[in-house]
C-alpha positions in Angstrom: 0.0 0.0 0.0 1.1 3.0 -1.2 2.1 6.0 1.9 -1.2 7.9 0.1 -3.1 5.4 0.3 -2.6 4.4 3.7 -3.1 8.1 4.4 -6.8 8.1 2.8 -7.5 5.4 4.8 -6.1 6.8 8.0 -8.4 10.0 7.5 -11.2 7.4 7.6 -10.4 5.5 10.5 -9.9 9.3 11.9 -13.3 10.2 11.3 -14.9 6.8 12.8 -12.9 7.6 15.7 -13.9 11.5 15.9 -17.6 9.8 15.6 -17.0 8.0 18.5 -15.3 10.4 21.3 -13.9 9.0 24.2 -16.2 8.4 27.1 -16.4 10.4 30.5 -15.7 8.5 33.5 -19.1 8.0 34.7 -20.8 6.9 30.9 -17.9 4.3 31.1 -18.9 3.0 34.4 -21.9 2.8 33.0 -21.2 0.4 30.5 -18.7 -1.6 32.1 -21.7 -2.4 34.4 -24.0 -3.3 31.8 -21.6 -4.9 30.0 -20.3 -7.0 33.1 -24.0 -8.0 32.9 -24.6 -9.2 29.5 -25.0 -6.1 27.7 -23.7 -7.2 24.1 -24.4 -3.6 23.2 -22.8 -2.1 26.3 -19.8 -4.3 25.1 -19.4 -2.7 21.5 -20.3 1.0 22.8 -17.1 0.7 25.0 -15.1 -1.0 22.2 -16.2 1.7 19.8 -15.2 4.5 22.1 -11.8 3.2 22.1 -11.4 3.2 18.6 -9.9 6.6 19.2 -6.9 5.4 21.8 -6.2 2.5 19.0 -5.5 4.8 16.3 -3.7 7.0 18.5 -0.9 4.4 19.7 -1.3 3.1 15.4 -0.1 6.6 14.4 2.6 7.0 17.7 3.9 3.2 16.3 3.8 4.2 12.2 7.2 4.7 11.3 9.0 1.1 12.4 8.2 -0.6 9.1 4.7 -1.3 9.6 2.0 0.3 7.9 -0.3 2.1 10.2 -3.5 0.0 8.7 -2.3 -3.1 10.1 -0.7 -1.4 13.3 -4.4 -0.4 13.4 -6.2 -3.4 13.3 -3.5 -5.6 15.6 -4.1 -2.6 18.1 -8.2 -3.1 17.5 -7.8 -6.9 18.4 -5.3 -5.8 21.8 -8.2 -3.5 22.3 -11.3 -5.6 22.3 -8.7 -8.1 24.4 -8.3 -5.6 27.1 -12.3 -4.2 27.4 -12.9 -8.1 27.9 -10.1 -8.5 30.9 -11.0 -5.0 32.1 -15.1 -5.3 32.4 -14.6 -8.6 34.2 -12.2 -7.3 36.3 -15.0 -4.7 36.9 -12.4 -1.9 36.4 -13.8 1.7 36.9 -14.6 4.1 34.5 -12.1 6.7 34.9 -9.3 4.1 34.4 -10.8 1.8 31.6 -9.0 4.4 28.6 -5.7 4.3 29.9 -5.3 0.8 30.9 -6.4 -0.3 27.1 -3.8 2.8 25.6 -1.1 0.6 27.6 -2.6 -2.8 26.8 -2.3 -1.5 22.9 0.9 0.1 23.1 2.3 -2.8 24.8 0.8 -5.0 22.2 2.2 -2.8 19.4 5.7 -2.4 21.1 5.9 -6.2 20.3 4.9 -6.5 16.8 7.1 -3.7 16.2 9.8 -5.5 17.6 9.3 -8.7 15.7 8.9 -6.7 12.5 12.3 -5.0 13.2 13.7 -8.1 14.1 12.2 -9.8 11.1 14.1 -6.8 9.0 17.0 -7.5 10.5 17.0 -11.1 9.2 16.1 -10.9 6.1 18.9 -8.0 5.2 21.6 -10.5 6.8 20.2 -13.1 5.0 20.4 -11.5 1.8 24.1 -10.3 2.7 24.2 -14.1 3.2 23.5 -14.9 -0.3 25.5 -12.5 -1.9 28.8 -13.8 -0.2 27.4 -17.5 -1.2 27.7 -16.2 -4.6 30.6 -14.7 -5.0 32.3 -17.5 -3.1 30.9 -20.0 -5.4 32.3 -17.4 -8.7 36.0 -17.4 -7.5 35.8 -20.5 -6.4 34.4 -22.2 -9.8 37.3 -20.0 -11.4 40.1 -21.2 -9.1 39.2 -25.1 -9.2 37.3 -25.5 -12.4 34.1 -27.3 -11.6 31.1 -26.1 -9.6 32.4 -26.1 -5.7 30.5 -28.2 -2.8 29.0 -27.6 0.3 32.1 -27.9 2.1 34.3 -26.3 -0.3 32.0 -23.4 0.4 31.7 -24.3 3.6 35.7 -23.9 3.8 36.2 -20.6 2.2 33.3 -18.9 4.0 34.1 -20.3 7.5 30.2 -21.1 7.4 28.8 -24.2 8.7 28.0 -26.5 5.6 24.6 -26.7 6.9 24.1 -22.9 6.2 25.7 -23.0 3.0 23.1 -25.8 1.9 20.4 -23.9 3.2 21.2 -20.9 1.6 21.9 -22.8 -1.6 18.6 -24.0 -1.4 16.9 -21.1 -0.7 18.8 -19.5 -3.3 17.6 -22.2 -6.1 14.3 -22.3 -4.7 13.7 -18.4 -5.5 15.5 -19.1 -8.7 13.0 -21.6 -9.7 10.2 -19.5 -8.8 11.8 -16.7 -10.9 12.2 -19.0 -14.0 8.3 -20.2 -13.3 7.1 -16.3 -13.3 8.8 -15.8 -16.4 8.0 -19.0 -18.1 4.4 -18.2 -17.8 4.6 -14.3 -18.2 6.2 -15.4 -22.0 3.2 -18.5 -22.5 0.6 -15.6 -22.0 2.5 -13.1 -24.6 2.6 -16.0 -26.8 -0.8 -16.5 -26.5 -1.4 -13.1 -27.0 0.7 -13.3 -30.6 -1.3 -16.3 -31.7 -4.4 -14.4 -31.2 -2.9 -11.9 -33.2 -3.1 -9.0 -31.0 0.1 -7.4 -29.3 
């Protein structure tokens, strides 16, 4: 999704929230009692009033390679987690918001972490496959046949393990690659026999 895109749809999520202001202490009370109750109604009142602290800790979370949409709905699911915990708790009313900003944000904190994390791996792994590559280049040049695991293994001061699994991984997007194009070329084929193109 495109940063404009997930702009236009922030300003939407903005107004739902706008359309549902947070709650005074005392109309929160309210509905934590009735929802304590059995008040399915009660329940998505309280949920839609929070919509509002959500997007909040969505926007505060936006710019740690996650796009605020899905910040937003992980941070909706945390939410409706924490008005469950918090109305059978029987929680009062003037502490219900914050305890779901910091239920959300804690929430958030943690995907963001993965996500970092997960950015992390995948730029060493590609770093990874680059050296494979070049190792396996000088090396076919200095010994004249295509090297082995543990020839790689060797010059890289890897673990052969790793150098088969990033060999694989390597010929397993390779594949892929060849598949795409394979198919992208049948369908301009089929495009010439038709006699369009």
């Amino acid at each position: 999704m495109s940063r404009r895109d997930d702009d236009t749809e922030l300003d939407a999520l903005a107004a739902q929230a706008r359309s549902h202001p947070p709650l005074s202490a005392v109309a929160a009370d309210r509905l934590i009692g009735a929802a304590r109750g059995g008040d399915r109604l009660a329940r998505e009142s309280l949920v839609e009033h929070s919509l509002g602290a959500v997007l909040a800790e969505a926007v505060a979370h936006r710019d740690h390679g996650v796009e605020v949409t899905d910040l937003y709905q992980e941070g909706s699911l945390a939410m409706v987690v924490a008005i469950e915990e918090y109305t059978k708790r029987g929680g009062s009313g003037a502490g219900m918001a914050g305890y779901v900003r910091r239920v959300v944000a804690a929430h958030l904190d943690g995907l963001v972490a993965e996500a970092e994390a997960a950015a992390v791996e995948a730029a060493a792994l590609l770093e990874d496959t680059r050296l494979l590559e070049i190792a396996q280049v000088a090396l076919r040049g200095q010994i004249g046949h295509e090297p082995s695991s543990t020839e790689l293994a060797a010059v890289l001061l890897w673990p052969r393990e790793r150098v088969e699994l990033i060999a694989g991984m390597v010929a397993s997007a390779r594949e892929a690659f060849d598949a795409e194009i394979v198919e992208f070329l049948d369908d301009d084929d089929a495009v010439d026999a038709d006699g369009e193109g």
